[in-house]
C-alpha positions as a Markdown table, in Angstrom:
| # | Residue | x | y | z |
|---|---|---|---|---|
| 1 | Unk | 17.8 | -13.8 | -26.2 |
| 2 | Unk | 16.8 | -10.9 | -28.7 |
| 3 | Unk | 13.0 | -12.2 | -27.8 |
| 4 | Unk | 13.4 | -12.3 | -24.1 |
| 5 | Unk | 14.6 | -8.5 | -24.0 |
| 6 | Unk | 11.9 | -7.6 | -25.8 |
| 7 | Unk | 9.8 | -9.5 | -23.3 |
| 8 | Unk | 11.5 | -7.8 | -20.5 |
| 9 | Unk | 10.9 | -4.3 | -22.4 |
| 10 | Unk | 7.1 | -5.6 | -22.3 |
| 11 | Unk | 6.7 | -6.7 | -18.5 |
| 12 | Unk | 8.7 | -3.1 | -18.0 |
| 13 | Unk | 6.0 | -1.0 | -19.6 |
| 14 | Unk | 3.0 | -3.8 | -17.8 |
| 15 | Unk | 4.5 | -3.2 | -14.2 |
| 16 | Unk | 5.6 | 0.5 | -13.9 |
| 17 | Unk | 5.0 | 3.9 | -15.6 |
| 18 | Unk | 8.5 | 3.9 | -17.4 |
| 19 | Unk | 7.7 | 4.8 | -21.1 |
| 20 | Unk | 9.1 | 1.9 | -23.6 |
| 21 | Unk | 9.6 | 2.4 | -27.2 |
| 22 | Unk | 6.8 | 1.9 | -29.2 |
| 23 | Unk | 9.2 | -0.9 | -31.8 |
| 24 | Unk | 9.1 | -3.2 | -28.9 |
| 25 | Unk | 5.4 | -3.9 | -29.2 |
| 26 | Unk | 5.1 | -4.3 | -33.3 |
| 27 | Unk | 3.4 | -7.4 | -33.6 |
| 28 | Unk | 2.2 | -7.9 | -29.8 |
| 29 | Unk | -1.4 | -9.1 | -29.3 |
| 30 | Unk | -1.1 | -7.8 | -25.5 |
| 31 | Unk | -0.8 | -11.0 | -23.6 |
| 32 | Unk | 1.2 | -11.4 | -20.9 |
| 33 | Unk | 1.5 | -15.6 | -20.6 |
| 34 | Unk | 5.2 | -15.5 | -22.1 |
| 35 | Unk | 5.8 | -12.3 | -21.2 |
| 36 | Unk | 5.5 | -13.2 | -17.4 |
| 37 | Unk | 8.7 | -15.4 | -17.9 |
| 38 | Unk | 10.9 | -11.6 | -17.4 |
| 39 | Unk | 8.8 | -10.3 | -15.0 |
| 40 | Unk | 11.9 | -11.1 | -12.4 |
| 41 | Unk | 14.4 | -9.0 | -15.0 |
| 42 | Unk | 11.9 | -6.3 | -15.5 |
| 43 | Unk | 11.5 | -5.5 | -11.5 |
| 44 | Unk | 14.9 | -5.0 | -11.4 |
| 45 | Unk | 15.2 | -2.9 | -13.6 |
| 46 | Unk | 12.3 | -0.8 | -12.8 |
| 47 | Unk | 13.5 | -0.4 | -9.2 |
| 48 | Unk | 17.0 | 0.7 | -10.4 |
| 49 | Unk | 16.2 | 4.3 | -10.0 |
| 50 | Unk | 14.6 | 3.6 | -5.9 |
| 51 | Unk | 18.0 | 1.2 | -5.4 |
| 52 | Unk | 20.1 | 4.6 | -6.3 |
| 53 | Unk | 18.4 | 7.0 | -4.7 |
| 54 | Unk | 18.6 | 5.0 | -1.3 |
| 55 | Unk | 22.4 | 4.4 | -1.8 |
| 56 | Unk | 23.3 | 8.1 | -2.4 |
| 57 | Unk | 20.9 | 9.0 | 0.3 |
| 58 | Unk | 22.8 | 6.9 | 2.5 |
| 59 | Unk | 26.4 | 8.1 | 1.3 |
| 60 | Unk | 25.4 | 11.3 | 1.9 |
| 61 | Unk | 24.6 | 10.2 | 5.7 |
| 62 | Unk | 21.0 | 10.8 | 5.1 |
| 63 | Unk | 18.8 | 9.8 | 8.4 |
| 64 | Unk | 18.4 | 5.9 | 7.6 |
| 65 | Unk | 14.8 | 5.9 | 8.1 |
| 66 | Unk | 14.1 | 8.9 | 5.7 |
| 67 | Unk | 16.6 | 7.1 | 3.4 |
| 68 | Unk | 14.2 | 4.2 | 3.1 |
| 69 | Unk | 11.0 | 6.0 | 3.1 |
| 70 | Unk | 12.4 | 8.2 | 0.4 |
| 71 | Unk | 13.4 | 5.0 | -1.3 |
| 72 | Unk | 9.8 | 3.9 | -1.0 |
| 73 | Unk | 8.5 | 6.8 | -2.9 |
| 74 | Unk | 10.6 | 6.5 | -5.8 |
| 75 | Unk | 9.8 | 3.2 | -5.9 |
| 76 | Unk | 5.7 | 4.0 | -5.9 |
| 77 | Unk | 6.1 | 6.6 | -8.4 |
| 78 | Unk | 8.4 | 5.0 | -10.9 |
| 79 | Unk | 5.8 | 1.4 | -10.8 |
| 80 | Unk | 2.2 | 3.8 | -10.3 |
| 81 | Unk | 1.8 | 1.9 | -6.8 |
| 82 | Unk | 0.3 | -1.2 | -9.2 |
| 83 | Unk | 1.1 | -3.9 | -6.6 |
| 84 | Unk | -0.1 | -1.8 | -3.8 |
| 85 | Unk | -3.0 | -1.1 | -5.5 |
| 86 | Unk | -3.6 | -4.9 | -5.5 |
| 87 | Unk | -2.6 | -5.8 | -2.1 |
| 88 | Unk | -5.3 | -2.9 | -0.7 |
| 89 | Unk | -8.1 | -4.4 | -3.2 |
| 90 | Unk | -7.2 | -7.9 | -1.9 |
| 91 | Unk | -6.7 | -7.0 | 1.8 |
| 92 | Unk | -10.5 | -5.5 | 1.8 |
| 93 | Unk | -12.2 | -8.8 | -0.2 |
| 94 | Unk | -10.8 | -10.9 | 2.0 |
| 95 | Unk | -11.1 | -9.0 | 5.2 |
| 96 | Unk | -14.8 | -7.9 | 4.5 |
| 97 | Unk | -16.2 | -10.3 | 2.0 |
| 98 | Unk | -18.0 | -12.7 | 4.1 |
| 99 | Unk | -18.1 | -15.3 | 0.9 |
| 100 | Unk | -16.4 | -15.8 | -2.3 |
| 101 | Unk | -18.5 | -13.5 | -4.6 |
| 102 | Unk | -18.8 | -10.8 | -1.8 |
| 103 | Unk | -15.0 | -10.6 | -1.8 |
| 104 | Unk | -14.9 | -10.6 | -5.2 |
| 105 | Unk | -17.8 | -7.6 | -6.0 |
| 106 | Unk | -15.4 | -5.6 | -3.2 |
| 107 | Unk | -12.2 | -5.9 | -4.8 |
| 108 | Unk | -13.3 | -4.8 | -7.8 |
| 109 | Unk | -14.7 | -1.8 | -6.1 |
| 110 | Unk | -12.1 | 1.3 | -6.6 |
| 111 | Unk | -12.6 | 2.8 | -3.3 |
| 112 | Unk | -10.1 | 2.1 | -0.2 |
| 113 | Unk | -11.6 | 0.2 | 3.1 |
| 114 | Unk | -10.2 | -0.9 | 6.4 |
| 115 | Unk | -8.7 | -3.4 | 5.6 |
| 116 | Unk | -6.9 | -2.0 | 2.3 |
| 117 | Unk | -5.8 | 1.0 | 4.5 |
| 118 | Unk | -4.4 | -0.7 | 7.3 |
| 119 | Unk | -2.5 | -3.3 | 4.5 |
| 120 | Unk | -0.7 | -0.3 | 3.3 |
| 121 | Unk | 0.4 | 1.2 | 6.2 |
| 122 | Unk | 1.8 | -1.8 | 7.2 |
| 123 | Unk | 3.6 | -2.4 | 3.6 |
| 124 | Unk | 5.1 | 0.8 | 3.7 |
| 125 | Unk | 6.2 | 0.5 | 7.5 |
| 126 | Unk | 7.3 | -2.5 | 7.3 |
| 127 | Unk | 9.4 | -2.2 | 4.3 |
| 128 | Unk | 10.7 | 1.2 | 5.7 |
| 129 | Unk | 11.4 | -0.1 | 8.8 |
| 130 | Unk | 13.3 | -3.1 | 7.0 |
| 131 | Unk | 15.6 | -1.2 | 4.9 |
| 132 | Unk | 16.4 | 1.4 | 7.5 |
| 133 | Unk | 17.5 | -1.9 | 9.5 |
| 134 | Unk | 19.8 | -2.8 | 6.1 |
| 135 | Unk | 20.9 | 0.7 | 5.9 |
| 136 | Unk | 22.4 | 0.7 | 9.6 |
| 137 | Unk | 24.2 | -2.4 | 8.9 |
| 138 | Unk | 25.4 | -2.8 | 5.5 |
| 139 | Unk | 27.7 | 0.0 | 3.2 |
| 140 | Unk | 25.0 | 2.6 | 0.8 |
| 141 | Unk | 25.8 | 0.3 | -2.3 |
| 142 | Unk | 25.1 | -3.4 | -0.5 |
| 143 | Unk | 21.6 | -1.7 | 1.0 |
| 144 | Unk | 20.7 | -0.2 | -2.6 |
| 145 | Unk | 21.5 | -4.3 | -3.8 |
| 146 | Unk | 18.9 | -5.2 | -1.3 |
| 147 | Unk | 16.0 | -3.8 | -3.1 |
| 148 | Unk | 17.5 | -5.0 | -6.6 |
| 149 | Unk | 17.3 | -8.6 | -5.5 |
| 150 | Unk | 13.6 | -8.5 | -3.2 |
| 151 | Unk | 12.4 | -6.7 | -6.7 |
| 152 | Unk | 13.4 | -9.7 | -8.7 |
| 153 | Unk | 12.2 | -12.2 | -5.9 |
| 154 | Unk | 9.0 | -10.7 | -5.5 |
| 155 | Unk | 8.3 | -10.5 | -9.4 |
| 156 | Unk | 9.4 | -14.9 | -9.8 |
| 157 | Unk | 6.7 | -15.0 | -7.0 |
| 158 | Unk | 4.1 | -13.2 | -8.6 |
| 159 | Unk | 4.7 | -15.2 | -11.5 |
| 160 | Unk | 4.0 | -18.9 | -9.4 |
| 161 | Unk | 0.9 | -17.5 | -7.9 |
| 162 | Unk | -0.3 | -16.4 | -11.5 |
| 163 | Unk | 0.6 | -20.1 | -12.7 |
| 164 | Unk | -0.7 | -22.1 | -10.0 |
| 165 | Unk | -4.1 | -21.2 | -9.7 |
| 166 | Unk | -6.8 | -20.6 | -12.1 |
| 167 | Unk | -9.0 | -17.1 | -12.6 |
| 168 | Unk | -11.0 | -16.6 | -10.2 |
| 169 | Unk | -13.5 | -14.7 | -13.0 |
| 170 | Unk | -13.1 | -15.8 | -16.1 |
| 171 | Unk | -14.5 | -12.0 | -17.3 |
| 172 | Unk | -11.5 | -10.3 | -15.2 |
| 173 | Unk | -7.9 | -8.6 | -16.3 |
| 174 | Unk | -6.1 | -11.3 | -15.4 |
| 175 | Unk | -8.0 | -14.4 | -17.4 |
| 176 | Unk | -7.7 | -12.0 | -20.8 |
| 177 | Unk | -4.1 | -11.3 | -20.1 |
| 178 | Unk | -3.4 | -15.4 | -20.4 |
| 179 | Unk | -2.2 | -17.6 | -17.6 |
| 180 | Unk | 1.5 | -18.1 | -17.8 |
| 181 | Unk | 2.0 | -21.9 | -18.8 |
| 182 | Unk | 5.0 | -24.2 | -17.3 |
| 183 | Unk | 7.7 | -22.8 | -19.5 |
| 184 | Unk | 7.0 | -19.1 | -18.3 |
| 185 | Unk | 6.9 | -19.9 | -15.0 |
| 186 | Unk | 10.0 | -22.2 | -15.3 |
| 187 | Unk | 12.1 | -19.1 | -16.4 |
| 188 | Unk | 10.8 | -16.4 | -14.4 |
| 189 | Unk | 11.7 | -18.5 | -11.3 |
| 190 | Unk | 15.5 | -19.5 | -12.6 |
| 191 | Unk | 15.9 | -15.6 | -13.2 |
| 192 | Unk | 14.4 | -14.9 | -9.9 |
| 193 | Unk | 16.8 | -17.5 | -8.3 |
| 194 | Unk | 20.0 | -16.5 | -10.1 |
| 195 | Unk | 19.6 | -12.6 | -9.7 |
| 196 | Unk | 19.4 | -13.1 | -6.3 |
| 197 | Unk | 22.0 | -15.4 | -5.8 |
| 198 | Unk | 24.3 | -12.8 | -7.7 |
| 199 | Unk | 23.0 | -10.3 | -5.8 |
| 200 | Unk | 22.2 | -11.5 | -2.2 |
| 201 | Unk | 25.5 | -14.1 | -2.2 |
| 202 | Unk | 28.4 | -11.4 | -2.2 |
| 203 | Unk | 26.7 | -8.4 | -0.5 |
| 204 | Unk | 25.4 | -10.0 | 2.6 |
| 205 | Unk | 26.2 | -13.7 | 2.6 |
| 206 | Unk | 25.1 | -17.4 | 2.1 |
| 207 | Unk | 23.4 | -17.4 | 4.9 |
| 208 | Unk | 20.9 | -14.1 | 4.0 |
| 209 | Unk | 20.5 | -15.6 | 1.1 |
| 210 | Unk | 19.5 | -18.9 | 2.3 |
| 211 | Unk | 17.0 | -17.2 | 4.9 |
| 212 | Unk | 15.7 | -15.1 | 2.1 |
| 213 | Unk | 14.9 | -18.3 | -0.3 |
| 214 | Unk | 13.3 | -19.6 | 2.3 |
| 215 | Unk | 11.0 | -16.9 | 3.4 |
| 216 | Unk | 10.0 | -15.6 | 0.1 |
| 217 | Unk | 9.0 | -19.1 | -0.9 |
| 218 | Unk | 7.1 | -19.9 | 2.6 |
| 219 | Unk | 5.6 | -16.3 | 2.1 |
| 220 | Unk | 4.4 | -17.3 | -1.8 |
| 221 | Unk | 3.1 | -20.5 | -0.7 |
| 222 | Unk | 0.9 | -19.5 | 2.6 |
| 223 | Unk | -0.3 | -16.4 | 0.2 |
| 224 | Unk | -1.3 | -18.4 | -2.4 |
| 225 | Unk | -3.1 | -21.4 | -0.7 |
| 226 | Unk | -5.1 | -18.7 | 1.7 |
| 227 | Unk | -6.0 | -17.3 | -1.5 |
| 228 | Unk | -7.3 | -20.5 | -3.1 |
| 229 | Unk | -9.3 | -21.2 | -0.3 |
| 230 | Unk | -10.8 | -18.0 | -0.2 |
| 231 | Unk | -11.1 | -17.0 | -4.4 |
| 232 | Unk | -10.8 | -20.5 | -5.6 |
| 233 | Unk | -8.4 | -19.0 | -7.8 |
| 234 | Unk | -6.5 | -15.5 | -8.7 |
| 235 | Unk | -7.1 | -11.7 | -9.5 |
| 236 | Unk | -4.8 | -9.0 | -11.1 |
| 237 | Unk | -5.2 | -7.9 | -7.3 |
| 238 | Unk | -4.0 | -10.9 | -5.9 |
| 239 | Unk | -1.0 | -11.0 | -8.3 |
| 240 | Unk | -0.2 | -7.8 | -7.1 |
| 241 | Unk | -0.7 | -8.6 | -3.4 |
| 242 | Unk | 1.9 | -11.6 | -3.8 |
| 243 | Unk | 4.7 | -9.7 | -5.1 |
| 244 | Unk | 4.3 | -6.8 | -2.1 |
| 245 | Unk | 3.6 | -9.9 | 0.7 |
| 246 | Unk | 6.9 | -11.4 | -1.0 |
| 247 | Unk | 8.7 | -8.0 | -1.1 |
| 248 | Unk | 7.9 | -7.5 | 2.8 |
| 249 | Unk | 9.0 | -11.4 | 3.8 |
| 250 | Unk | 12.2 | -11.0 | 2.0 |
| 251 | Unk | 13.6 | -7.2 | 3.2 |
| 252 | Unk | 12.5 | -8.3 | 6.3 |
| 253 | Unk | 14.2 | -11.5 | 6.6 |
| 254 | Unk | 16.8 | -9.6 | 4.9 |
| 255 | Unk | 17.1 | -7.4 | 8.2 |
| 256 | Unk | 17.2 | -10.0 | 10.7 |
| 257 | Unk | 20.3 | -11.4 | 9.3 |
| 258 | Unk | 22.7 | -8.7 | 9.1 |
């Protein structure tokens, strides 16, 4: 257990900007292949501080549009918009990259296309337009639980993609960080599965729950064989697009059944 917080503390500093104590990394060679295994824990935690901010907003009978949006931007600050980062990159190789090694020469280009532009406006929309849905339905605190549990599904997903596919460059981020082996990916999902069915189960129902299962797993698995067609294999960009691709499927399915 000590091991796995100190994972968690790990995947915490790796997938936002929150500062961690430097003790937790004494020994760490900087790989992330057992590390992945608290990805699920960690973007919990890291989207505490959005979940709270939307609640109070909502208590306070904050517009439940602005609510969300505001959410939105806590949440972007407090993880340095890492995912969307990825899901823009991703978004332009694969729209605009007419072969394999075109798409991957334009995701690793820094600057914002098209395609990237148009992924992120429809992230943030449709996330917005998903938890103002939630907050019209459901009391501040069961809202605020949403984003809690599509953190922790989102992160088990990323974790699958990572796993079941091979680098697409064996030169890029995501081949030096390590590949997470079955163990890892094992873990992250049962934490991924159990958080949300703690969270998800007595805030909005068996049912929700159900639908959300379903859709963030149908949302992993599309995402992730598209991708192996296209990349033969996966990015630090297309580990990032996974989780926000998850993140939309399961606030949105999340919506529909209140």
């Amino acid at each position: 257990m000590r091991e796995y917080m100190r994972d968690t503390a790990r995947a915490v500093a790796f997938l936002s900007r929150i500062p961690v104590a430097s003790s937790f990394f004494e020994g760490y060679d900087g790989r992330l292949a057992r590390v992945s295994r608290a990805f699920p824990l960690a973007g919990l935690l890291i989207v505490v501080p959005a979940a709270l901010a939307f609640a109070v907003l909502l208590d306070l009978r904050a517009d439940p549009l602005m609510a969300a949006l505001l959410a939105l931007t806590v949440q972007t600050i407090t993880t340095g918009a890492l995912h969307e980062d990825g899901l823009s990159d991703t978004a332009d190789g694969l729209g605009g990259g007419k072969d394999r090694e075109r798409a991957l020469v334009i995701m690793k280009d820094s600057r914002i296309g098209t395609y990237g532009a148009a992924a992120l406006i429809l992230s943030f929309g449709l996330r917005g337009a998903a938890l103002a849905a939630l907050a019209r339905h459901l009391q501040p605190l069961d809202a605020g639980i949403a984003i809690l549990a599509t953190a922790a599904l989102s992160r088990g997903a990323m974790v699958w993609h990572w796993y079941a596919l091979p680098p697409a460059k064996p030169d890029g981020i995501a081949a030096s960080a390590g590949r997470p082996d079955g163990d890892a990916m094992q873990l992250a999902l049962i934490a991924a599965l159990g958080l949300a069915i703690l969270l998800v189960g007595p805030a909005l129902g068996v049912p929700a729950l159900v639908a959300c299962l379903l859709a963030t797993g149908a949302a992993t698995f599309l995402a992730t064989t598209y991708i192996r067609q296209k990349l033969s294999g996966h990015t630090g960009d297309t580990i990032g697009a996974t989780q926000q691709i998850c993140e939309i499927a399961s606030l949105c399915t999340l919506a529909m059944c209140v």
